[in-house]
mmCIF file of the N, C-alpha and C atoms, coordinates in Angstrom:
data_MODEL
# 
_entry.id   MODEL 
# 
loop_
_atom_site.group_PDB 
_atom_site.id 
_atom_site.type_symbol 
_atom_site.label_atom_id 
_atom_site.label_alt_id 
_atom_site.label_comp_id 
_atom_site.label_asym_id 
_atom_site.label_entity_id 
_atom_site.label_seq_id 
_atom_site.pdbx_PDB_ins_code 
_atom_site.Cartn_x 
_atom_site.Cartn_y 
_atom_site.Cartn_z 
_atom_site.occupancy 
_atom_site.B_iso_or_equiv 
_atom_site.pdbx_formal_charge 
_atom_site.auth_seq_id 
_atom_site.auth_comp_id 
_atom_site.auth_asym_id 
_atom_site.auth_atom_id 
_atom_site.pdbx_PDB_model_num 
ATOM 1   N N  . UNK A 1 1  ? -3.221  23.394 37.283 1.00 0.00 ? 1  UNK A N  1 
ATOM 2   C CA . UNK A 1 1  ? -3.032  22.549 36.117 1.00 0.00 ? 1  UNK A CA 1 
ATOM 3   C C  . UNK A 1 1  ? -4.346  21.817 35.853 1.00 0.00 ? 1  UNK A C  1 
ATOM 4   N N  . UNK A 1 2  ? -4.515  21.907 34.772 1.00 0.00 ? 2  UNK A N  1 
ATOM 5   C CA . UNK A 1 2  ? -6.577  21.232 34.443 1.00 0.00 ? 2  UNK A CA 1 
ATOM 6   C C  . UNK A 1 2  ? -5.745  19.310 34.119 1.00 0.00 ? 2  UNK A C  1 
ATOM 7   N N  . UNK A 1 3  ? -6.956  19.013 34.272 1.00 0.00 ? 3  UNK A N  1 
ATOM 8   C CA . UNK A 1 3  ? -6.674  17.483 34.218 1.00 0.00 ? 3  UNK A CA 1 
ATOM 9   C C  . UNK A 1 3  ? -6.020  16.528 33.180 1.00 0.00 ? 3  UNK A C  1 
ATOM 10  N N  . UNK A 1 4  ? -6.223  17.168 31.971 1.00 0.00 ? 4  UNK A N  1 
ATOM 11  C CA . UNK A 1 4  ? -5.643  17.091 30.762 1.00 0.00 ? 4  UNK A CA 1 
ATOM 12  C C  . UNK A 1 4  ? -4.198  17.305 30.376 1.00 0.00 ? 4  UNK A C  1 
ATOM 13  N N  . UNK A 1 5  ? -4.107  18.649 31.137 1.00 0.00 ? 5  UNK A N  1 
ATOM 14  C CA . UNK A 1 5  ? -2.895  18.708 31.109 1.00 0.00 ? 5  UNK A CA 1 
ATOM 15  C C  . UNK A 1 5  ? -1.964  17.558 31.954 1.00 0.00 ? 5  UNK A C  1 
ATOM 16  N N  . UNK A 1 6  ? -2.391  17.657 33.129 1.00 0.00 ? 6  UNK A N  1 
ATOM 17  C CA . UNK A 1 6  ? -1.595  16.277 33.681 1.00 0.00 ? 6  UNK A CA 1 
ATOM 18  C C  . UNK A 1 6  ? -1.577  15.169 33.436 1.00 0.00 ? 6  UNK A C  1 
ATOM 19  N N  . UNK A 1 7  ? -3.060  14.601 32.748 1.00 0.00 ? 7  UNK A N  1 
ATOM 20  C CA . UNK A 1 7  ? -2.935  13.375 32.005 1.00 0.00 ? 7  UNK A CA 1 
ATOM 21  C C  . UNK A 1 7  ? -1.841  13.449 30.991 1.00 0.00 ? 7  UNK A C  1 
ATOM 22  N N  . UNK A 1 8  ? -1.687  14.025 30.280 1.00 0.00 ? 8  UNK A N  1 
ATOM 23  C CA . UNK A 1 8  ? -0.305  14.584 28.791 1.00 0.00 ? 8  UNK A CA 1 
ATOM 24  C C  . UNK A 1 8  ? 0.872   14.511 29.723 1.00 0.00 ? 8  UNK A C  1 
ATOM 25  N N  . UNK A 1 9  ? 1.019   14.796 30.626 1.00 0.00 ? 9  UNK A N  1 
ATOM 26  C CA . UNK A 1 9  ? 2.267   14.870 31.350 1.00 0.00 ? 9  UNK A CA 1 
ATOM 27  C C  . UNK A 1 9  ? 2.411   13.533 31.819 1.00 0.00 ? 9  UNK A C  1 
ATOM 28  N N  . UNK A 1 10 ? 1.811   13.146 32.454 1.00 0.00 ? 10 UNK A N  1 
ATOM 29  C CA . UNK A 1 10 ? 1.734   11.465 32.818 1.00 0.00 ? 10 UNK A CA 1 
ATOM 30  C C  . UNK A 1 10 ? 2.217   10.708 32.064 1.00 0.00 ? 10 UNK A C  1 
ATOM 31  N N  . UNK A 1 11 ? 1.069   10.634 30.779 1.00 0.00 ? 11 UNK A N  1 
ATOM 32  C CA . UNK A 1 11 ? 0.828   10.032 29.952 1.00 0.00 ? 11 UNK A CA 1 
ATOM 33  C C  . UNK A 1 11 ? 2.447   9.956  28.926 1.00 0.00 ? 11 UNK A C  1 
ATOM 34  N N  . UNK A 1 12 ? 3.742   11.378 28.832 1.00 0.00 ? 12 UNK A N  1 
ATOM 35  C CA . UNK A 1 12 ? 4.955   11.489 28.393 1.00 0.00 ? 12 UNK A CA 1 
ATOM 36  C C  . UNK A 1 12 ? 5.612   10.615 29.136 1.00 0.00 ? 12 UNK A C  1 
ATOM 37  N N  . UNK A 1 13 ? 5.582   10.938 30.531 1.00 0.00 ? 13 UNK A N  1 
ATOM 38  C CA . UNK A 1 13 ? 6.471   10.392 31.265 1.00 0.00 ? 13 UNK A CA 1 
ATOM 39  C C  . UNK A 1 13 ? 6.350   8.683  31.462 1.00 0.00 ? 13 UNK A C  1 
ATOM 40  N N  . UNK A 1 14 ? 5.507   8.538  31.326 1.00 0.00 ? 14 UNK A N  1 
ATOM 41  C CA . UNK A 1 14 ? 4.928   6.870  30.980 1.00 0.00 ? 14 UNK A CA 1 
ATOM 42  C C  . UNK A 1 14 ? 5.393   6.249  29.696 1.00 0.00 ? 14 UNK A C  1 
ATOM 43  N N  . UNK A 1 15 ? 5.687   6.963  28.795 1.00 0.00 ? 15 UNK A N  1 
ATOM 44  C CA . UNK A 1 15 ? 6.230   6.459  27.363 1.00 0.00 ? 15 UNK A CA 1 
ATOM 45  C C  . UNK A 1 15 ? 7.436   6.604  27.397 1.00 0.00 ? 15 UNK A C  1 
ATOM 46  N N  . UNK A 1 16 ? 8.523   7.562  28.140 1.00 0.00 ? 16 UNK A N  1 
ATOM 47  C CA . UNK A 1 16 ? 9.440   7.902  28.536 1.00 0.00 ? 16 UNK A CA 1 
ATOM 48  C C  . UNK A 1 16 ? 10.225  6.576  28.735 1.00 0.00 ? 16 UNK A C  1 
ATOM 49  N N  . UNK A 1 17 ? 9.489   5.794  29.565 1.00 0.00 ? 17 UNK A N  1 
ATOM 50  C CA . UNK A 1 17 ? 10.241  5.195  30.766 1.00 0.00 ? 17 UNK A CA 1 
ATOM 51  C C  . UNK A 1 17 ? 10.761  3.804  29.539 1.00 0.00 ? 17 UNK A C  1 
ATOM 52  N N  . UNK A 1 18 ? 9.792   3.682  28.806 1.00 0.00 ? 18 UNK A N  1 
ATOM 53  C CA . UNK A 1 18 ? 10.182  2.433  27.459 1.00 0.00 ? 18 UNK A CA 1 
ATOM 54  C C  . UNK A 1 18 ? 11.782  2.342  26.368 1.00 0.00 ? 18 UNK A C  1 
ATOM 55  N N  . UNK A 1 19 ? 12.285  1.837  27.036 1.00 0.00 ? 19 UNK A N  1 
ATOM 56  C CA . UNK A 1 19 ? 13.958  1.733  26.077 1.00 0.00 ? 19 UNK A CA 1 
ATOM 57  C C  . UNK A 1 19 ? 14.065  1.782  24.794 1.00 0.00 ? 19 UNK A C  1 
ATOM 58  N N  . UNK A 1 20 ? 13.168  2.709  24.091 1.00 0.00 ? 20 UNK A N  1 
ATOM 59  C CA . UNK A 1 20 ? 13.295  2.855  22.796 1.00 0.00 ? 20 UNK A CA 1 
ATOM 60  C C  . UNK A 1 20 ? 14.419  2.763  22.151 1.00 0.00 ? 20 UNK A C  1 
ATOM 61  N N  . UNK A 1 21 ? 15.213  3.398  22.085 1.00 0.00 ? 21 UNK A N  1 
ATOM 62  C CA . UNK A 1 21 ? 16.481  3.825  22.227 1.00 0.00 ? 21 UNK A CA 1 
ATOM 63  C C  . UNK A 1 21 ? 17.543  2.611  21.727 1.00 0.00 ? 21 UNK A C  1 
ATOM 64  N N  . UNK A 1 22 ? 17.861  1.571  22.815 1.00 0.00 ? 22 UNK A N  1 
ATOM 65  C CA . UNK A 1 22 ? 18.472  0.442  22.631 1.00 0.00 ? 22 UNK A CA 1 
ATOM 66  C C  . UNK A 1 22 ? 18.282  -0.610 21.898 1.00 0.00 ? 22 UNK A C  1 
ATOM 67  N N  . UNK A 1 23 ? 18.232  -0.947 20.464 1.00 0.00 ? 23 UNK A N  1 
ATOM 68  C CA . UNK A 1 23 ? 17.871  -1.581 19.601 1.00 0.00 ? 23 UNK A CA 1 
ATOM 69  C C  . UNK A 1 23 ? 18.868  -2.354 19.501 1.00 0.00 ? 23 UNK A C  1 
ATOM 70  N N  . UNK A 1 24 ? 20.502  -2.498 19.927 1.00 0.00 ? 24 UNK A N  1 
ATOM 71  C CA . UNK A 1 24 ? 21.848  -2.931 19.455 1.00 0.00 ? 24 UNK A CA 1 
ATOM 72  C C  . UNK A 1 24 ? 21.660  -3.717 20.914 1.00 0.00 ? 24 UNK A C  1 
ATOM 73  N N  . UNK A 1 25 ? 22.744  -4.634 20.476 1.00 0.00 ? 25 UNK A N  1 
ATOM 74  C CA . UNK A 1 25 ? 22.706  -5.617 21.879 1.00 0.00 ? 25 UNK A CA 1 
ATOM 75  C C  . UNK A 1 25 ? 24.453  -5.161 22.621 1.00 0.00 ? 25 UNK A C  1 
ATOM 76  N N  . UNK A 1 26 ? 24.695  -5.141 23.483 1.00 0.00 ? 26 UNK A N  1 
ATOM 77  C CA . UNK A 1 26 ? 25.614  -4.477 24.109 1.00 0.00 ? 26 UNK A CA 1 
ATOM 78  C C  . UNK A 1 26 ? 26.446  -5.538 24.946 1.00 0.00 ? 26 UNK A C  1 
ATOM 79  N N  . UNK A 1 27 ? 27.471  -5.709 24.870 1.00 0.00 ? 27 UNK A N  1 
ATOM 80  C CA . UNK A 1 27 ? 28.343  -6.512 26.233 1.00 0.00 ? 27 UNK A CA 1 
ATOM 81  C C  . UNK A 1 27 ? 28.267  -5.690 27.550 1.00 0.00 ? 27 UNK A C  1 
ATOM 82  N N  . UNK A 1 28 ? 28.289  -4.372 27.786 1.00 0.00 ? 28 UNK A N  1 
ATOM 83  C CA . UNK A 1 28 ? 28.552  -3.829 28.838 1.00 0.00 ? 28 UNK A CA 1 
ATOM 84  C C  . UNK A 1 28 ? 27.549  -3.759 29.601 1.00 0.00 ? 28 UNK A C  1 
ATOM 85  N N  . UNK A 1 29 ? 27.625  -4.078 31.132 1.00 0.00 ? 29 UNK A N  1 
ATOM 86  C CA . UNK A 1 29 ? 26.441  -3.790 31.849 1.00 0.00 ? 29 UNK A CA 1 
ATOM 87  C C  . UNK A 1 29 ? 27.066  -3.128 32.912 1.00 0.00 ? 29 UNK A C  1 
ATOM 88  N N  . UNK A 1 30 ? 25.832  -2.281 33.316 1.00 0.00 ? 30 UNK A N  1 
ATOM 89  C CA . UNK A 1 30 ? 25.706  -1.652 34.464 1.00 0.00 ? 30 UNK A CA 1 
ATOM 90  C C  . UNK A 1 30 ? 25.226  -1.783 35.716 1.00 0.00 ? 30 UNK A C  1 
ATOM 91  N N  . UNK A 1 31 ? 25.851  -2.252 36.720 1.00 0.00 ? 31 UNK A N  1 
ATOM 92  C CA . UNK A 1 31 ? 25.403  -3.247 38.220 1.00 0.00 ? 31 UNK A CA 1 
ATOM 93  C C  . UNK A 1 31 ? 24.872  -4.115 37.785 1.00 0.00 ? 31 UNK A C  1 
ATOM 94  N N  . UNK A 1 32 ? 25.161  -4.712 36.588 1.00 0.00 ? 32 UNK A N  1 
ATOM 95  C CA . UNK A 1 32 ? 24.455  -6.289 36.624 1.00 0.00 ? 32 UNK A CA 1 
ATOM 96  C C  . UNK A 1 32 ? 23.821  -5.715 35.407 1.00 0.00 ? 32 UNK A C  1 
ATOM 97  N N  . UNK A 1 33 ? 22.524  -5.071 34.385 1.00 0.00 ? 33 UNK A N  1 
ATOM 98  C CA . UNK A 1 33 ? 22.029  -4.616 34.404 1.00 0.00 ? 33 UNK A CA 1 
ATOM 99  C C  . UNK A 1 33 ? 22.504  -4.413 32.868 1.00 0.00 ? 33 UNK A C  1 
ATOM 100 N N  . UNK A 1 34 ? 21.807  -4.822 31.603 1.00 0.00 ? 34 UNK A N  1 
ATOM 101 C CA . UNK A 1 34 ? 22.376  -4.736 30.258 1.00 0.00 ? 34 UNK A CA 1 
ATOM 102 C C  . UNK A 1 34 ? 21.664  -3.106 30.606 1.00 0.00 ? 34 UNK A C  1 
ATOM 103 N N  . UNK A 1 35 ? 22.363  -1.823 29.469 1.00 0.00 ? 35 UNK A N  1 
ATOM 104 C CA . UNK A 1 35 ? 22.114  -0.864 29.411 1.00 0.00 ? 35 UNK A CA 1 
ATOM 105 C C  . UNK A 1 35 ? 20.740  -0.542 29.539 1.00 0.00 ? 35 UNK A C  1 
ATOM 106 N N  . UNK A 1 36 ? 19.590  -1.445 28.565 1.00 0.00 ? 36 UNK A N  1 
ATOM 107 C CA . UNK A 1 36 ? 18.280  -0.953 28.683 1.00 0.00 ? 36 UNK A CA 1 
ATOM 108 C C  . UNK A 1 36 ? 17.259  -0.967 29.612 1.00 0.00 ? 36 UNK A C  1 
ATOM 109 N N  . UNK A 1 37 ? 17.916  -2.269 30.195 1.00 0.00 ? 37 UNK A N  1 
ATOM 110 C CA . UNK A 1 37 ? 17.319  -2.452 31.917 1.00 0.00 ? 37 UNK A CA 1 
ATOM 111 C C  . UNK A 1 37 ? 17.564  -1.554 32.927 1.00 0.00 ? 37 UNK A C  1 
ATOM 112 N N  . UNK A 1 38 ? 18.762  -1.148 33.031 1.00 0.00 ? 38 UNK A N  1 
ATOM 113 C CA . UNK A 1 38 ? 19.202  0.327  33.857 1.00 0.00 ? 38 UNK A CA 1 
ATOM 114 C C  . UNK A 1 38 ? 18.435  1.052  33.325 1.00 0.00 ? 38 UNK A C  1 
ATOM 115 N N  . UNK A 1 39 ? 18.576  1.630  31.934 1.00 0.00 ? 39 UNK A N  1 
ATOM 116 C CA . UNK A 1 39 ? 17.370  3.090  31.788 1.00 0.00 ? 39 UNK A CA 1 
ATOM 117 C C  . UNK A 1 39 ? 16.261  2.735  32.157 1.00 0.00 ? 39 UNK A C  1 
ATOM 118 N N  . UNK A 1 40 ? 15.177  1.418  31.811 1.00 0.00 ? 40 UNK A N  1 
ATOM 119 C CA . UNK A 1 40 ? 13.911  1.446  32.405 1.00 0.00 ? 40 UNK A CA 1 
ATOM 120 C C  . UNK A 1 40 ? 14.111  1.398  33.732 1.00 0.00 ? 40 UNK A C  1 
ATOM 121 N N  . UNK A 1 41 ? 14.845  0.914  34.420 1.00 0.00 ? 41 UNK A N  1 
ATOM 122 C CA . UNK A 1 41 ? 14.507  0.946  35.944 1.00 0.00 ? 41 UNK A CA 1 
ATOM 123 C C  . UNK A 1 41 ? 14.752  1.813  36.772 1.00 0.00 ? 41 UNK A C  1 
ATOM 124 N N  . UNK A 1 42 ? 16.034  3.113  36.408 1.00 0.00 ? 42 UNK A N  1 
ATOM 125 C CA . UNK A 1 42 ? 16.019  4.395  36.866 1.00 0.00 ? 42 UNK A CA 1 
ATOM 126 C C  . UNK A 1 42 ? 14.874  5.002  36.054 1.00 0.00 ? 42 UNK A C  1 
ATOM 127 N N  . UNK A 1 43 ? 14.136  5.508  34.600 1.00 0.00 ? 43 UNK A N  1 
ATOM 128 C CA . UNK A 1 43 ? 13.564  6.171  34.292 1.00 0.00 ? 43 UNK A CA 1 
ATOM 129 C C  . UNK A 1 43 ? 11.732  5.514  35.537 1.00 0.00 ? 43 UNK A C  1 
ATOM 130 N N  . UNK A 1 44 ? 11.764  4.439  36.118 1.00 0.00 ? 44 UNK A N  1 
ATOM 131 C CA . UNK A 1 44 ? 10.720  3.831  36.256 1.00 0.00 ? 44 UNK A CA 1 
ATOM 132 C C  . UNK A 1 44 ? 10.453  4.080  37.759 1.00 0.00 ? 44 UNK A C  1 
ATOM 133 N N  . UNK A 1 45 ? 11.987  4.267  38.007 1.00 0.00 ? 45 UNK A N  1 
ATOM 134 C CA . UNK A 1 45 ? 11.866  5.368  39.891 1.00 0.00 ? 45 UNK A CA 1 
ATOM 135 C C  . UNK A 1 45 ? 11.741  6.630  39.965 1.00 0.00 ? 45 UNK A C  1 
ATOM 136 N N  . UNK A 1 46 ? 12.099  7.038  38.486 1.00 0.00 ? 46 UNK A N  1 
ATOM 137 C CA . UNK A 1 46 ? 11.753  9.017  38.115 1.00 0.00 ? 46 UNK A CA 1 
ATOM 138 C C  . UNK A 1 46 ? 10.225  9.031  37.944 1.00 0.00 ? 46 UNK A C  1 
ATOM 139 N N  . UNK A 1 47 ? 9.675   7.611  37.066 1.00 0.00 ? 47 UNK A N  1 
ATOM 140 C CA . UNK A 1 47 ? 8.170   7.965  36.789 1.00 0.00 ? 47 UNK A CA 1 
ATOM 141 C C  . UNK A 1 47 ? 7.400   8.121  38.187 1.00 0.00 ? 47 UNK A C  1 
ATOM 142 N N  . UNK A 1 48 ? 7.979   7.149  39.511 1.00 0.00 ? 48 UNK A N  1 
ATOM 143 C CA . UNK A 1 48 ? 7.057   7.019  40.292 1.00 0.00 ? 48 UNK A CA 1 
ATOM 144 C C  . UNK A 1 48 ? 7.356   8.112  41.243 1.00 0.00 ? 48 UNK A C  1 
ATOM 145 N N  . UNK A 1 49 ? 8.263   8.780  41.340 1.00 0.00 ? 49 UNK A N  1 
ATOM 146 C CA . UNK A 1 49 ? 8.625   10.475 42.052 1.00 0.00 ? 49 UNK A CA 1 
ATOM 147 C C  . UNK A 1 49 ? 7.356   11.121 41.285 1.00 0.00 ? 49 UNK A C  1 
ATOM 148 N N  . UNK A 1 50 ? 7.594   11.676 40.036 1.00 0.00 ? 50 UNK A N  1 
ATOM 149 C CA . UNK A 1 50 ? 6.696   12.418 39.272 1.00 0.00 ? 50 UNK A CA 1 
ATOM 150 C C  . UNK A 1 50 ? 5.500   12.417 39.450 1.00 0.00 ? 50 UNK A C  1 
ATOM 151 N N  . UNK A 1 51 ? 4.949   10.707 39.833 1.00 0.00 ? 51 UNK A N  1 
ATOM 152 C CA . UNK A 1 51 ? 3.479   10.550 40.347 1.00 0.00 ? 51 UNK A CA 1 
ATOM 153 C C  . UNK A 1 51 ? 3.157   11.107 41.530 1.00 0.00 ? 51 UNK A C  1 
ATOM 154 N N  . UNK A 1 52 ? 4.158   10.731 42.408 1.00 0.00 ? 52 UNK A N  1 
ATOM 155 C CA . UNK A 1 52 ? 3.661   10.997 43.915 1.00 0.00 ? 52 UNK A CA 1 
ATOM 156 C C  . UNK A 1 52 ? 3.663   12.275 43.958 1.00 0.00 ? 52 UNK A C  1 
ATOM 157 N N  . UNK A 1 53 ? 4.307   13.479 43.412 1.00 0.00 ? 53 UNK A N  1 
ATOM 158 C CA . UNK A 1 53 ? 4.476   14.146 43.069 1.00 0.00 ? 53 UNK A CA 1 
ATOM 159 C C  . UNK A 1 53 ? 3.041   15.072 42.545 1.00 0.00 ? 53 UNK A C  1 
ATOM 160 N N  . UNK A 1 54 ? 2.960   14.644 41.424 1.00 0.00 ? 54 UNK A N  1 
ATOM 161 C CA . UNK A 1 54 ? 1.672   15.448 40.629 1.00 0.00 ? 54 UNK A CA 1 
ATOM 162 C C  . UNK A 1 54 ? 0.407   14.645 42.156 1.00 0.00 ? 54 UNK A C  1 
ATOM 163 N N  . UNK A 1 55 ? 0.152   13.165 42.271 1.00 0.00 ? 55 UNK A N  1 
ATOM 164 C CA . UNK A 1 55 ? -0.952  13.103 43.742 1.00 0.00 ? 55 UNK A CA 1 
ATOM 165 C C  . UNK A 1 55 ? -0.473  14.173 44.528 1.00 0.00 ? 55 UNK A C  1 
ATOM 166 N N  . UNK A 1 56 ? -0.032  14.540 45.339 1.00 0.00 ? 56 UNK A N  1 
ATOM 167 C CA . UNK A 1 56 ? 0.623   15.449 46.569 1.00 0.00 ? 56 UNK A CA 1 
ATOM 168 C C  . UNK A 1 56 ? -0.149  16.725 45.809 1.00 0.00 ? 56 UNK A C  1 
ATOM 169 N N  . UNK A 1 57 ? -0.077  16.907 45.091 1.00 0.00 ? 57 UNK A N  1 
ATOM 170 C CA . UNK A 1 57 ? -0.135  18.888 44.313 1.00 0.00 ? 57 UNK A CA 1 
ATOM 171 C C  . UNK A 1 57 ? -1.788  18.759 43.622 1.00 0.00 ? 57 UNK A C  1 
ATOM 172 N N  . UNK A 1 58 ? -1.918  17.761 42.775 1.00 0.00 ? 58 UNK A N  1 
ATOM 173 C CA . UNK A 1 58 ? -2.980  18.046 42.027 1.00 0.00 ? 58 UNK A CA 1 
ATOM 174 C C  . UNK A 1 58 ? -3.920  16.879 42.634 1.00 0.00 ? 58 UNK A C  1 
ATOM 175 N N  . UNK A 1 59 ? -4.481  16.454 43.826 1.00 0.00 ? 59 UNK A N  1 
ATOM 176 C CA . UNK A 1 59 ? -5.087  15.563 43.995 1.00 0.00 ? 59 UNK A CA 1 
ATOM 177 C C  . UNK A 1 59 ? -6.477  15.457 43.794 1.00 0.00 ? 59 UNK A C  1 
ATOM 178 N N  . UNK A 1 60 ? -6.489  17.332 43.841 1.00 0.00 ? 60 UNK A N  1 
ATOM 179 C CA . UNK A 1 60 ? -8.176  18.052 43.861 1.00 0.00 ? 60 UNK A CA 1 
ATOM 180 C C  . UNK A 1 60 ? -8.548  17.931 42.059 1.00 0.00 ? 60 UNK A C  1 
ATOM 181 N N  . UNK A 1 61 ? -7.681  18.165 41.547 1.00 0.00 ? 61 UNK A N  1 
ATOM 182 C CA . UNK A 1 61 ? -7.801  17.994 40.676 1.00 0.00 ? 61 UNK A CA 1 
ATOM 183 C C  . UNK A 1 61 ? -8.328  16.986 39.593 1.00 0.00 ? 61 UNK A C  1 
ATOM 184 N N  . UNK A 1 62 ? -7.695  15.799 40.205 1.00 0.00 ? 62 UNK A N  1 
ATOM 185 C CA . UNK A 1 62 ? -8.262  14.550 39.469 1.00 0.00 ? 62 UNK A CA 1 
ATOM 186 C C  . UNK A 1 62 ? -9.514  13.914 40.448 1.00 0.00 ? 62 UNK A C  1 
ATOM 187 N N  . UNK A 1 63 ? -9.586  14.373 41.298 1.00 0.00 ? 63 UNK A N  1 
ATOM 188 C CA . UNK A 1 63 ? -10.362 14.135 41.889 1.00 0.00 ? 63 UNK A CA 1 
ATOM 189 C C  . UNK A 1 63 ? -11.973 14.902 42.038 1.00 0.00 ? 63 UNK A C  1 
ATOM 190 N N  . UNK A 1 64 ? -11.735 15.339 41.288 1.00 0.00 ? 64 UNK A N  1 
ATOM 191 C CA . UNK A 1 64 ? -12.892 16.534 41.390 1.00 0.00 ? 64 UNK A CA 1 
ATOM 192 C C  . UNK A 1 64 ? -13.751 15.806 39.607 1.00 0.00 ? 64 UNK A C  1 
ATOM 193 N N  . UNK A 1 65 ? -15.136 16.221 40.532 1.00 0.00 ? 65 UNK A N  1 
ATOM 194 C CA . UNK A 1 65 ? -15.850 15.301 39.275 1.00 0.00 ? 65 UNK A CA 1 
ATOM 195 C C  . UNK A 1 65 ? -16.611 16.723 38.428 1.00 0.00 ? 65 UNK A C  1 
ATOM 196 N N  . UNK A 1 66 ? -15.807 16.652 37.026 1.00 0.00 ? 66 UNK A N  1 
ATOM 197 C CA . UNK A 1 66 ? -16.617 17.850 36.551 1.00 0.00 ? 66 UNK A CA 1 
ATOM 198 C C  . UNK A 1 66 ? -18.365 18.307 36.625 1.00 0.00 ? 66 UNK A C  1 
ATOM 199 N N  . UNK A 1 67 ? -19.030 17.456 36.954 1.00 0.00 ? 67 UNK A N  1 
ATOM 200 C CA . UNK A 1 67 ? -20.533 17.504 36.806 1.00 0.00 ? 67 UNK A CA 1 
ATOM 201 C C  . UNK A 1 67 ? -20.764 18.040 37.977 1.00 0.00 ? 67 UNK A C  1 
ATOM 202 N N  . UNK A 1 68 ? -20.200 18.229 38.701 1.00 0.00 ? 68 UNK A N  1 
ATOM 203 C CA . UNK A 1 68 ? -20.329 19.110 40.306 1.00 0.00 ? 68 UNK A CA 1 
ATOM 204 C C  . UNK A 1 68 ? -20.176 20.307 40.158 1.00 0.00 ? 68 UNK A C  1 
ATOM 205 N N  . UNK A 1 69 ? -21.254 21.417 40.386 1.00 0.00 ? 69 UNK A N  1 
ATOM 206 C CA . UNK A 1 69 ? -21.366 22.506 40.999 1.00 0.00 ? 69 UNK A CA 1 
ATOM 207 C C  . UNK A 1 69 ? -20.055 23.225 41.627 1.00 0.00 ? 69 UNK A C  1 
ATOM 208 N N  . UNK A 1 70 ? -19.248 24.110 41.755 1.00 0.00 ? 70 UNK A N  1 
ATOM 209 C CA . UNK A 1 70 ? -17.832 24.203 42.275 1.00 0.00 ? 70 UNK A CA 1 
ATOM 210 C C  . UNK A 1 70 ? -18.789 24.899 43.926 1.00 0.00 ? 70 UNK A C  1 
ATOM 211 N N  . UNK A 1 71 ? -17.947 24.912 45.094 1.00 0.00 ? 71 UNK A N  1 
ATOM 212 C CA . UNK A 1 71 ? -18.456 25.362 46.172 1.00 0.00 ? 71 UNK A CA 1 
ATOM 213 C C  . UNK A 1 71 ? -17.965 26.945 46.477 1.00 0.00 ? 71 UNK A C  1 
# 
């Protein structure tokens, strides 16, 4: 995956995590938790899987400085 591409992927899943969505105000909550606070805070434990995730796999990747010679 080139770096770009994972930045775009990041970069979704990072906009993802924002409660767009819930504009109406709601009585019901979930563990405490008005609806939009639950979605950011499960979508915000999916974002940080996804990270550790893409570090673990692509680390060479972002890490690698294009102006370098490849070995």
């Amino acid at each position: 995956m080139t770096r770009t591409k994972l930045y775009c992927l990041l970069t979704f899943f990072l906009v993802a995590t924002v409660p767009w969505l819930f504009t109406k105000s709601h009585s019901v909550q979930i563990f405490g938790f008005p609806p939009w606070a639950f979605y950011s805070f499960c979508t915000t434990i999916l974002y940080a899987v996804i990270v550790a995730i893409c570090l673990r796999r692509y680390w060479s990747v972002s890490a690698k400085d294009d102006d370098d010679p490849e070995s």
